[in-house]
C-alpha positions as CSV (number, residue, x, y, z in Angstrom):
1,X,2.1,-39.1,-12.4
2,X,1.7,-35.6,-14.3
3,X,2.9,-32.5,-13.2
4,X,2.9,-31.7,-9.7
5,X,3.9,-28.4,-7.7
6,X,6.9,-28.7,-5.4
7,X,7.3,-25.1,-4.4
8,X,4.8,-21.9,-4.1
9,X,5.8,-18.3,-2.7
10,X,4.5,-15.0,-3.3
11,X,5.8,-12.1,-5.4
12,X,5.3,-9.4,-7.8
13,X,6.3,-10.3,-10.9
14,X,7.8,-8.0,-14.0
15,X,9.0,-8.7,-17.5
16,X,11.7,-6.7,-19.3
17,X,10.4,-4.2,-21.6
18,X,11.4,-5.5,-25.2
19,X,11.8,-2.4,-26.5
20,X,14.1,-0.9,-24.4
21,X,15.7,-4.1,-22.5
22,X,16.4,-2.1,-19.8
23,X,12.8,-1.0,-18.1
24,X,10.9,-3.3,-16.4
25,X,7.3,-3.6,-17.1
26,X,4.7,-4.8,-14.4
27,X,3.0,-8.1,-15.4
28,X,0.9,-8.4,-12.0
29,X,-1.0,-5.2,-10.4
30,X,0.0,-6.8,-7.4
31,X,2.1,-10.2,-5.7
32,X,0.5,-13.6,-6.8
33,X,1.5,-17.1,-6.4
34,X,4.6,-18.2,-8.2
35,X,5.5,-22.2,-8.0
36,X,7.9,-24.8,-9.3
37,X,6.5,-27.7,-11.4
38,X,7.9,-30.5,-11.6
39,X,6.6,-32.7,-14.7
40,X,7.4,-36.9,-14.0
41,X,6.9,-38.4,-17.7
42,X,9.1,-35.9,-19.1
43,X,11.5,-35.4,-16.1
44,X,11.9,-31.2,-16.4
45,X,10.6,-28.3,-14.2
46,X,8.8,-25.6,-15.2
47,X,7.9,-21.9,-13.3
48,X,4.3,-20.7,-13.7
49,X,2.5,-17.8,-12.2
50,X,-0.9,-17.0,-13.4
51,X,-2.8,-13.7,-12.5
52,X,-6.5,-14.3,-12.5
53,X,-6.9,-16.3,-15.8
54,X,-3.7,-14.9,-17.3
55,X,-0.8,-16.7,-17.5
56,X,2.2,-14.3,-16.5
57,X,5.1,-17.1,-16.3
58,X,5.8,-20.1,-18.0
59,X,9.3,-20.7,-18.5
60,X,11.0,-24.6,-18.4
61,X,14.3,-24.2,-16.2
62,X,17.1,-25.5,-18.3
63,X,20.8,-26.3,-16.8
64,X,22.3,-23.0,-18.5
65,X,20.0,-20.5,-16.6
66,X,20.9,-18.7,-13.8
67,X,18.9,-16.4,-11.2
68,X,20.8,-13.3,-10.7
69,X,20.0,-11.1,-7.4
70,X,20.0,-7.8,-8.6
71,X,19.1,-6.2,-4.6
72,X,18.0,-7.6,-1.5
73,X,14.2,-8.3,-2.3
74,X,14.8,-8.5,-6.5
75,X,16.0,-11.1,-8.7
76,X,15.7,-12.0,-12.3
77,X,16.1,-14.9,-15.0
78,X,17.0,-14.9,-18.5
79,X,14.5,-17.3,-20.8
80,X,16.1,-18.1,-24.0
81,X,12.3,-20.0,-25.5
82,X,10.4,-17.2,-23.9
83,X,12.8,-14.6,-25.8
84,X,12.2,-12.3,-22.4
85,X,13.8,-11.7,-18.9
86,X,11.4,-12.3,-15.5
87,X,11.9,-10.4,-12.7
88,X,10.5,-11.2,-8.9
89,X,10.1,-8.3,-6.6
90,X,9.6,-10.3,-2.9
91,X,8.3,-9.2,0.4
92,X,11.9,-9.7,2.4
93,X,15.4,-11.1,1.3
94,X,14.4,-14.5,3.3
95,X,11.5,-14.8,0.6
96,X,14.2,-14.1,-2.1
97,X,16.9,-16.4,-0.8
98,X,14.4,-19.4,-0.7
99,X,13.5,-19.0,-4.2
100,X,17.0,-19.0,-5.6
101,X,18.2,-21.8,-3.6
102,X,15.1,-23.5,-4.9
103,X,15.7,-22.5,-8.2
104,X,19.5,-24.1,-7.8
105,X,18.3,-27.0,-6.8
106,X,16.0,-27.3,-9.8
107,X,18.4,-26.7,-12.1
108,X,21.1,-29.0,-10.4
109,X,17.9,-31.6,-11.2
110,X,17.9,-30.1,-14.7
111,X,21.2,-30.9,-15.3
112,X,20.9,-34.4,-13.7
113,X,17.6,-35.1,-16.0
114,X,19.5,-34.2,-18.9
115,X,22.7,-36.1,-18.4
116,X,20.8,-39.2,-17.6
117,X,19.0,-38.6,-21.3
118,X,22.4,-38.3,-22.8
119,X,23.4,-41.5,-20.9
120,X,20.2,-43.0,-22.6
121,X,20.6,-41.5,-25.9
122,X,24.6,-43.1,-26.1
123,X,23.3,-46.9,-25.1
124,X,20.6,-46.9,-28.0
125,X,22.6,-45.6,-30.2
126,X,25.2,-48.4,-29.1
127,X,22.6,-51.0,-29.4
128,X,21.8,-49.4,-33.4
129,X,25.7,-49.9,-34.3
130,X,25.3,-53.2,-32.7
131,X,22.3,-54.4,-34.6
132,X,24.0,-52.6,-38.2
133,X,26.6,-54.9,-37.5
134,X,24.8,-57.8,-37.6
135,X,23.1,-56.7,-40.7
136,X,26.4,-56.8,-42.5
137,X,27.4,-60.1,-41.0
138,X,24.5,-61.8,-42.9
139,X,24.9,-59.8,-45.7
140,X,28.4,-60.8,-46.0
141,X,27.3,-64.4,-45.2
142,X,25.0,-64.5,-48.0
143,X,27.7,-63.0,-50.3
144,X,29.7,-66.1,-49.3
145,X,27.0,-68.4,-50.3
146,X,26.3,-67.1,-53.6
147,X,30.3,-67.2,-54.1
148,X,30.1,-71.1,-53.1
149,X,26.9,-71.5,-55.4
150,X,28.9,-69.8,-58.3
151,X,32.3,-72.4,-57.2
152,X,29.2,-75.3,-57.8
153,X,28.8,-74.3,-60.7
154,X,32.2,-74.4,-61.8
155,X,33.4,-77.7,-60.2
156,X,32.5,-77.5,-56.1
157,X,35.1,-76.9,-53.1
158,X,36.2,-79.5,-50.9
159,X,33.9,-81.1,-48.3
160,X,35.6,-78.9,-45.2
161,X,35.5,-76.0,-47.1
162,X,31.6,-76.4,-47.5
163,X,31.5,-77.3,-43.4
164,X,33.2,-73.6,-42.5
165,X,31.1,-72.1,-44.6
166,X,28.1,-73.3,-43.1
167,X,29.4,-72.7,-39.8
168,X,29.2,-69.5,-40.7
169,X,26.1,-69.2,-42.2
170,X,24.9,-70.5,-39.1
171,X,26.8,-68.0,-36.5
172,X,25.1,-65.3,-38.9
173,X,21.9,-66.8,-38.5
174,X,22.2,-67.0,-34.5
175,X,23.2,-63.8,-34.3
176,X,20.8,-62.1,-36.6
177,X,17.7,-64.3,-34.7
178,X,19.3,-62.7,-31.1
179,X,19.4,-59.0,-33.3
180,X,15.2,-60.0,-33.8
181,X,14.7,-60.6,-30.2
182,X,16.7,-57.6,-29.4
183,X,14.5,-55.7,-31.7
184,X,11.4,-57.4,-30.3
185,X,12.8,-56.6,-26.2
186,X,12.9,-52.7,-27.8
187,X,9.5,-52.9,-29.5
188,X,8.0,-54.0,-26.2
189,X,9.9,-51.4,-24.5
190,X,8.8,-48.8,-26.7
191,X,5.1,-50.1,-26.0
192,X,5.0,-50.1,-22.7
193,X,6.7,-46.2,-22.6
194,X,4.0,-45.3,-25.4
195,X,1.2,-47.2,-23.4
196,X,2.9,-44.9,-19.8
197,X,3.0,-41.8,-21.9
198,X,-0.5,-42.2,-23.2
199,X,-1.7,-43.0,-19.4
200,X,0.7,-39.8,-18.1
201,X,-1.1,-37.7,-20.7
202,X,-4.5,-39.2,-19.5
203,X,-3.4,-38.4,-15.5
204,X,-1.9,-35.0,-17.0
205,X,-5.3,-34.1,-18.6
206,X,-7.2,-35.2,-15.8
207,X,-4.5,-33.1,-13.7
208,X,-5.1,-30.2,-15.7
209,X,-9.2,-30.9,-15.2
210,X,-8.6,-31.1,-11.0
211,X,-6.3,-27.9,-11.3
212,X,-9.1,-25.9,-13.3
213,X,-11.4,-26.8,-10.9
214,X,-9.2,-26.0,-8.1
215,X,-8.3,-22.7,-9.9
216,X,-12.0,-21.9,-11.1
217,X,-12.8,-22.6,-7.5
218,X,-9.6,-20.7,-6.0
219,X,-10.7,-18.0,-8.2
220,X,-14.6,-18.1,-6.5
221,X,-12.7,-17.9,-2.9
222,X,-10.5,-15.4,-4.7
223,X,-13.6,-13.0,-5.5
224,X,-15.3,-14.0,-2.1
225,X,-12.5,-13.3,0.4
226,X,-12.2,-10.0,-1.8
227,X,-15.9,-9.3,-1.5
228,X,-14.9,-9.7,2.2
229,X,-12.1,-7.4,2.2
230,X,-14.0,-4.8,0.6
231,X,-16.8,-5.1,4.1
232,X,-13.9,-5.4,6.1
233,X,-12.5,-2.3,4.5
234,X,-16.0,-0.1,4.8
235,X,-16.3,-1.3,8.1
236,X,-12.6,-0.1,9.2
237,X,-13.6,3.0,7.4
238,X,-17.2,3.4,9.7
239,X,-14.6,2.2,12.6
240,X,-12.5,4.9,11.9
241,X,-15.3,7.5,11.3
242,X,-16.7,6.4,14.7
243,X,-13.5,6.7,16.5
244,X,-13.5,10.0,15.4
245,X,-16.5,11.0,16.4
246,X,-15.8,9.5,19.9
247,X,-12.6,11.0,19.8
248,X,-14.4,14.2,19.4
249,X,-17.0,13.6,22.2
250,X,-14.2,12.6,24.7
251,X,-12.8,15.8,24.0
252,X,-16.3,17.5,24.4
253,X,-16.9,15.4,27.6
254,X,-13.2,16.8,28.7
255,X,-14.3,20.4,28.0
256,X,-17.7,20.2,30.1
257,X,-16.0,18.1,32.9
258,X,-13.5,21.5,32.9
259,X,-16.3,23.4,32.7
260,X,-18.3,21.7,35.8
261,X,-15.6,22.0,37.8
262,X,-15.2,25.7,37.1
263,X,-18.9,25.9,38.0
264,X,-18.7,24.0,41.0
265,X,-15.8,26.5,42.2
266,X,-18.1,29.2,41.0
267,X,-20.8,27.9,43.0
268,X,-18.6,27.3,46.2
269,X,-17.5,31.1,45.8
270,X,-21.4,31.7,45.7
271,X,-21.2,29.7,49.0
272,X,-19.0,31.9,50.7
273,X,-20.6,35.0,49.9
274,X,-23.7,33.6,50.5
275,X,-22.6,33.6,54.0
276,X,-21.6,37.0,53.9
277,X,-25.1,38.4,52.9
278,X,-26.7,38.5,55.7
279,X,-24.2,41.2,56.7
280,X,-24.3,42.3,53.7
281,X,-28.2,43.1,53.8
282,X,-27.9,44.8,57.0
283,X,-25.2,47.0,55.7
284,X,-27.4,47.8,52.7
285,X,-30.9,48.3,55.1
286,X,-28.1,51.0,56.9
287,X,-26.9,52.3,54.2
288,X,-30.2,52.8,52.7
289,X,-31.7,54.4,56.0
290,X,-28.5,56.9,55.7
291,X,-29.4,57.3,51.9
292,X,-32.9,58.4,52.6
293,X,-31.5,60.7,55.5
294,X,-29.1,62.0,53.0
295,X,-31.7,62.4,50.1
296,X,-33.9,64.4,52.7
297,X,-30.9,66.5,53.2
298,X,-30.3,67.1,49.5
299,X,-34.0,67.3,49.2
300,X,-33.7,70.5,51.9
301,X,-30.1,71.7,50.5
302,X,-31.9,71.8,47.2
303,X,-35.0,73.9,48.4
304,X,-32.8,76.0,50.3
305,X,-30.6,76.3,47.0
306,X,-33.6,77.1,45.3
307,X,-34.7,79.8,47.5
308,X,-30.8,81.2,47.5
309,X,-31.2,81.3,43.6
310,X,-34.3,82.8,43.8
311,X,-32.7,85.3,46.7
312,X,-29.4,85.7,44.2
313,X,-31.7,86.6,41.4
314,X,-34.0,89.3,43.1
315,X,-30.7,90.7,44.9
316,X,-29.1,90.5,41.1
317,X,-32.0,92.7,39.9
318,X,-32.2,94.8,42.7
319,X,-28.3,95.7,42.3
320,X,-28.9,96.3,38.7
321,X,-31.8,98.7,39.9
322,X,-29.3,100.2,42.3
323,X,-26.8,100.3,39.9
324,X,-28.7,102.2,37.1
325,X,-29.8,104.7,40.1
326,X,-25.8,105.4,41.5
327,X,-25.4,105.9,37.5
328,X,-28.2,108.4,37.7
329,X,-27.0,109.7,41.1
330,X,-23.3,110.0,39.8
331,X,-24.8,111.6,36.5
332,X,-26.2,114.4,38.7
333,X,-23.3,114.5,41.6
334,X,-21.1,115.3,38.1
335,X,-23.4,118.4,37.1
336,X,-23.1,119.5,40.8
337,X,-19.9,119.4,41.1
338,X,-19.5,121.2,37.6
339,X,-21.8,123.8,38.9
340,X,-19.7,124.1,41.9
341,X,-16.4,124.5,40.0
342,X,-18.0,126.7,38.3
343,X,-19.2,128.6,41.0
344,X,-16.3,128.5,42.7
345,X,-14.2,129.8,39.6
346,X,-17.0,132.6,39.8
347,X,-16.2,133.2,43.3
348,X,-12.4,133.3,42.6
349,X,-13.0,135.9,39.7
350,X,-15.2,137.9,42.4
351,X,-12.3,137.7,44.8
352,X,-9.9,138.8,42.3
353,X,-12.1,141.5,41.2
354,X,-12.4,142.5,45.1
């Protein structure tokens, strides 16, 4: 009894903007729960979707709706009552095709539900003509006996006369006492659907009581697994941080693995000429002896150097001594010599002379 859910997927839901009717406005930050209800006492099928404690679709389906897919993951329905168009934006095209096949089968339900009512509606209404008939009948009858009570009074019918009559009057009589019992059959009937409708509505109140506790506590799980989320979420972002910091010691640990092994072959070229310097040392204690030889040498080729500057020098000033005194000596050869030309030029005058 009540209204029950038949069908639940998820999608984001949108409403047309009234406005504009051509944008789409969002009506869910994100894809909740939208499910087909099927209601027993009064045979129809609604769509809801709430968002937290918002109700974001309610719409009854009604045999002259149809579900339109506009792309692969997006369709839409026109709601005359709601004066609006819903959109569904799903997760895959399976997700979409579900829904509308669902949502043809409702409707094809819808159409059923509402022919059966028609079919309903045309037998009472064929049981009213029925029981207006019989109204008339006794009217009429009684019209007949006040016509016989008025042919009394003026002198009486004959005897088989007054028998049809009351045949008559009885026939009415039958018929209107089965009209009374068809009255009090539809009374009942009436009863007893009042007395099931009063016990849906209780079942559908206490249904709506079981689904707000279901949805208040939905809601708690709702806020709890998002409390969880929100843990898992920190700790993928303290797992992330940590893989990067091990991503970054791996490639540490890479760089001083490289750099061991180039120590190791550092220290195995160490190895080898480690071997070599013993001969190495005793080229060095040779080539040391032949240093010190050679610095004694240079030690006596710079004393001897010394004493050849010292030589140089003195011979230097002794050539500048001799020097000054071949200038002297030339300075008195050339007065000589011009007292010899001159003598001689005496001479040659005394010769001359001679």
């Amino acid at each position: 009894m009540g209204e029950q859910p038949i069908f639940t997927t998820r999608a984001h839901v949108f409403q047309i903007d009234p406005s504009t009717k051509k944008n789409w406005v969002p009506a869910s930050k994100q894809a909740v729960s939208v499910s087909y209800f099927y209601d027993s006492t009064r045979n129809s099928y609604r769509i809801i979707s709430v968002d937290g404690t918002k109700v974001i679709i309610n719409s009854t389906i009604t045999p002259n709706m149809t579900f339109t897919k506009t792309s692969q993951k997006f369709g839409q329905w026109a709601d005359s009552r709601a004066n609006t168009v819903f959109g569904l934006g799903f997760a895959s095209e399976q997700q979409l095709s579900k829904f509308a096949e669902k949502f043809q089968e409702v409707k094809d339900a819808a159409t059923l539900a509402r022919d059966r009512s028609h079919e309903k509606m045309e037998t009472s209404s064929n049981h009213s003509q029925e029981s207006g008939r019989g109204t008339p009948s006794s009217t009429r009858a009684s019209s007949v006996n006040g016509t016989d009570d008025e042919k009394a009074c003026h002198g009486g019918p004959p005897d088989s006369e007054l028998k049809s009559e009351n045949d008559k009057l009885k026939t009415a009589l039958a018929q209107s006492s089965s009209n009374v019992k068809k009255w009090e059959t539809e009374l009942e009937t009436l009863r007893e659907s009042n007395d099931r409708l009063s016990s849906a509505l209780q079942d559908s109140i206490a249904t709506v009581e079981q689904w707000k506790k279901q949805f208040l506590a939905c809601k708690e799980q709702n806020d709890q697994l998002r409390n969880k989320i929100k843990d898992l979420e920190a700790q993928c972002d303290e797992i992330d941080k940590e893989r990067g910091r091990n991503e970054a010691l791996s490639k540490r640990l890479r760089e001083l693995e490289t750099q061991v092994q180039d120590k190791d072959l550092e220290l195995e070229d160490l190895r080898k000429q480690s071997q070599v310097i013993p001969q190495l040392m005793s080229e060095c204690e040779s080539v040391n002896e032949k240093l010190q030889v050679a610095e004694a040498r240079n030690q006596d080729l710079e004393d001897k150097v010394r004493t050849l500057r010292q030589d140089l020098e003195q011979s230097k000033h002794r050539q500048g001594h001799l020097k000054l005194e071949l200038k002297h000596f030339l300075n008195i050869l050339d007065g000589k010599i011009d007292d010899l030309h001159e003598f001689r030029q005496g001479l040659s005058k005394l010769h001359i002379d001679n």
